[in-house]
C-alpha positions as CSV (number, residue, x, y, z in Angstrom):
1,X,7.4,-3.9,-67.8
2,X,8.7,-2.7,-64.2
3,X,11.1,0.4,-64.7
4,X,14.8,0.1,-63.6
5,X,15.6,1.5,-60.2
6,X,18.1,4.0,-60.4
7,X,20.1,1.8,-57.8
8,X,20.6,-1.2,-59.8
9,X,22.7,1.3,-62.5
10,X,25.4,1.7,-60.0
11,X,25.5,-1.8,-58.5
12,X,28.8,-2.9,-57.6
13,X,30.5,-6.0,-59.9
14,X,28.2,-5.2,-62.7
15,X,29.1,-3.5,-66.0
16,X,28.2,0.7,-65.4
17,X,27.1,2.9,-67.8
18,X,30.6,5.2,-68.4
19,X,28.1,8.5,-67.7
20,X,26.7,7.3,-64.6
21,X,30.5,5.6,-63.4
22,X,31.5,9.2,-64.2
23,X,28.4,10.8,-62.4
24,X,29.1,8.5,-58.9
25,X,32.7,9.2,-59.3
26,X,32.0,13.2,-59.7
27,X,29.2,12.9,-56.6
28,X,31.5,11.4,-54.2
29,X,34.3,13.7,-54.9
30,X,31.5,16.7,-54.1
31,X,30.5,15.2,-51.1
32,X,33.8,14.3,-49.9
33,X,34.4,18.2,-50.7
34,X,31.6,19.5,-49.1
35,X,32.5,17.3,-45.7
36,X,36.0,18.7,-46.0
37,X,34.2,22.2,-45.6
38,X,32.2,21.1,-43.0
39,X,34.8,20.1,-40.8
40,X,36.9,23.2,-41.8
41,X,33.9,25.6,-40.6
42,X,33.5,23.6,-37.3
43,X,37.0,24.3,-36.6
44,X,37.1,27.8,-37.4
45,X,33.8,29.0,-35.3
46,X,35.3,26.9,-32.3
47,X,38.3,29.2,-32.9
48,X,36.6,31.9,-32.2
49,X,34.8,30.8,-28.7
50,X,37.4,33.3,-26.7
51,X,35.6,36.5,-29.3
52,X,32.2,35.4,-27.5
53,X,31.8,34.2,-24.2
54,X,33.1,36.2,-21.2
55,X,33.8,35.6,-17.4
56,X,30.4,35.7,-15.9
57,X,28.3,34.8,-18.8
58,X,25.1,32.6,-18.7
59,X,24.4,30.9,-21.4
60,X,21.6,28.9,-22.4
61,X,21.1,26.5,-25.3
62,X,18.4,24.8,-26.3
63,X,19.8,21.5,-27.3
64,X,23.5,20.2,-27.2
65,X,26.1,18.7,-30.1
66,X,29.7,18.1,-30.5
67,X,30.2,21.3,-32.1
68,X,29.1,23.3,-29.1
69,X,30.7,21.2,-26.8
70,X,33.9,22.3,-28.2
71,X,32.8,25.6,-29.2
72,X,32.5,25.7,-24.9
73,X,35.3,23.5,-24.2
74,X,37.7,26.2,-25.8
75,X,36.1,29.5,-24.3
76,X,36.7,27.6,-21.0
77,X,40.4,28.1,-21.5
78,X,39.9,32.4,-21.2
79,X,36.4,32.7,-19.9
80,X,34.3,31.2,-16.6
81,X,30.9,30.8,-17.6
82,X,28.0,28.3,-17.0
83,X,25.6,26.5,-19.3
84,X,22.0,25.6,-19.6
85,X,20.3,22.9,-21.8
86,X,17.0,23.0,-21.7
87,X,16.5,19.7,-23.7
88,X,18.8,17.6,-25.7
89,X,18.6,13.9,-27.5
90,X,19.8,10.8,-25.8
91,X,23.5,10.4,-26.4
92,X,24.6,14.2,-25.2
């Protein structure tokens, strides 16, 4: 006999297991925590763009996200500078 997949414990509409229901329900709340922290730590090191990039600077990066595009976006506001990207992913 085939061993369950973990998967079907958690399947939506079925009866759950009270210790996994608890589990899932203790996993999402962690990973909704841990995105909340995420987002709060993007926000702070964009904060501090002015601290790090002056008039004149060159700076050049090897690949491109959204967090340095705002991390640059808010050091334009007290600093000229211009940027390099040497390679970055389809979408930038």
């Amino acid at each position: 006999m085939a061993p369950k997949r973990a998967g079907s414990l958690i399947t939506r509409g079925k009866k759950r297991d009270p210790v996994i229901k608890e589990f899932t329900k203790k996993l999402l709340n962690s990973i909704h925590e841990t995105k909340d922290e995420i987002e709060l730590s993007r926000d702070a090191l964009t904060e501090k763009a002015s601290e790090h990039i002056n008039d004149g600077d060159l700076i050049l990066t090897y690949g491109c996200s959204h967090t340095l595009i705002n991390f640059f976006i808010e050091a334009k506001e007290s600093a000229q500078f211009e940027v390099i990207v040497c390679e970055t992913a389809p979408g930038f």
